[in-house]
N, C-alpha and C positions, 0 to 999 in steps of 0.2 A: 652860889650856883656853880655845879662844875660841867666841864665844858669834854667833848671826849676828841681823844686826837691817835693819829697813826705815828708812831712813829719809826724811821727808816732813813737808808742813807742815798744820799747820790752825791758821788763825786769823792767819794770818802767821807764826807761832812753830814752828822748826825744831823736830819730835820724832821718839822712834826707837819702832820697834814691835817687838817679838820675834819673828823670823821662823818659829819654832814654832808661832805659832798663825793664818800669816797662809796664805790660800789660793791665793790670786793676787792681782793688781789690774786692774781693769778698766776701760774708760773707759763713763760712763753713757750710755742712750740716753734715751728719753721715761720719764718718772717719773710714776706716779699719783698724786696725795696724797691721803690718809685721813683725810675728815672729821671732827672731833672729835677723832683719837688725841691720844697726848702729844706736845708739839712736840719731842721729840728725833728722833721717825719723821721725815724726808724724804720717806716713802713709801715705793711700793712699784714694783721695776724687775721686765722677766722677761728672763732671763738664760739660754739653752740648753734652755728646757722648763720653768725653774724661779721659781718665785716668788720675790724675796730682798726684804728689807726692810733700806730705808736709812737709819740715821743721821747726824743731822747735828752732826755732830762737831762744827762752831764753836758752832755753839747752847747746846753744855754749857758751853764758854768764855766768849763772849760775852753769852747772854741773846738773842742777837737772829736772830730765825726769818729765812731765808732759799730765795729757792726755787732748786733744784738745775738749773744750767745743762747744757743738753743737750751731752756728751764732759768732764764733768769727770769726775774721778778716785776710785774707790773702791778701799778697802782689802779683802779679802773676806776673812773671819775666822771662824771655828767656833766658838761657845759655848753649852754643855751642847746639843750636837746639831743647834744650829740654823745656819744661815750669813748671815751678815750684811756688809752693804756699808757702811764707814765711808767719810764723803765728807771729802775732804781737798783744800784748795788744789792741792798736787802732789806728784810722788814723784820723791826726790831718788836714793836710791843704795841699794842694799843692802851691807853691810859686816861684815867681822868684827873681832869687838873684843874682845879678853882678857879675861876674868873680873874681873881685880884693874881694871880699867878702868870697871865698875859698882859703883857705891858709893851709899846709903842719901842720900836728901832731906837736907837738913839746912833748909834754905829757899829756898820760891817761893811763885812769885807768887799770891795769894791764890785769884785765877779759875782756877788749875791744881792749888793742893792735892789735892783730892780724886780728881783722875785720873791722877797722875802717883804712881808707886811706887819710883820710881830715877831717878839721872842716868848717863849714858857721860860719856867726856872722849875728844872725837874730833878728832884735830889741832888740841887747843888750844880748841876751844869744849866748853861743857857742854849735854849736850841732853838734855831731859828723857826718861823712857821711860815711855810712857803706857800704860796698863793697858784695851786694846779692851773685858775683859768690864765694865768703872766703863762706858765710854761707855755701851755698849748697856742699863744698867741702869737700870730707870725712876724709882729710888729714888736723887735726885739734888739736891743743893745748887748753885744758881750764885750765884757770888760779885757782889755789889752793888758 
């Protein structure tokens, strides 16, 4: 059985996203930021009437807050009802990849432990697959 996946970058580092839970991808317009919140928020974009709140996806990688440049790339992903824009460098392909082609971490890189719950083997490279609801989760480790 094959399985369909997003795949794109953050942080420079190729990963794939389960196309299950992805909505669309959009490109950003002007971004609010939210005083005080936790620095994984990006802020906050409006999108067709809608509010959505963005993460910043390298932040959980890197440690280093960044502000979101007007036409970059989000991922839009539903979790427990709400929709969220993860911001990503860019968006490489969507693909499908055989089942036995997803296989369990065995080891990475310490800044991706906690977000990453599998790897694909995609012509020969290994790309992690990153688990959207860890990003948006404010209960969060970044690797020193």
């Amino acid at each position: 059985m094959k399985q369909l996946f997003l795949l794109a970058q953050i942080a420079g580092t190729e990963i794939a996203i389960r196309s299950c839970v992805v909505e669309s991808v959009i490109s950003v317009g002007d971004v609010v930021e939210i005083p005080g919140s936790d620095p994984t928020i990006a802020g906050l974009f409006a999108l067709r009437s809608r509010v959505l709140t963005l993460i910043d996806s390298q932040f959980r990688v890197t440690g280093r807050k960044n502000k979101v440049p007007h036409g970059s790339f989000a991922v839009m992903v539903e979790i427990d009802n709400h929709i969220y824009g993860l911001i990503v460098d860019r968006v490489m392909d969507v693909i499908q990849i055989e089942e036995q082609a997803v296989s369990q971490i065995s080891r990475v890189d310490p800044k991706w432990q906690s977000l990453v719950d599998n790897v694909v083997e995609v012509e020969g490279r290994v790309i992690m697959v990153v688990d959207p609801a860890i990003l948006v989760s404010p209960d969060y480790s970044i690797a020193a």
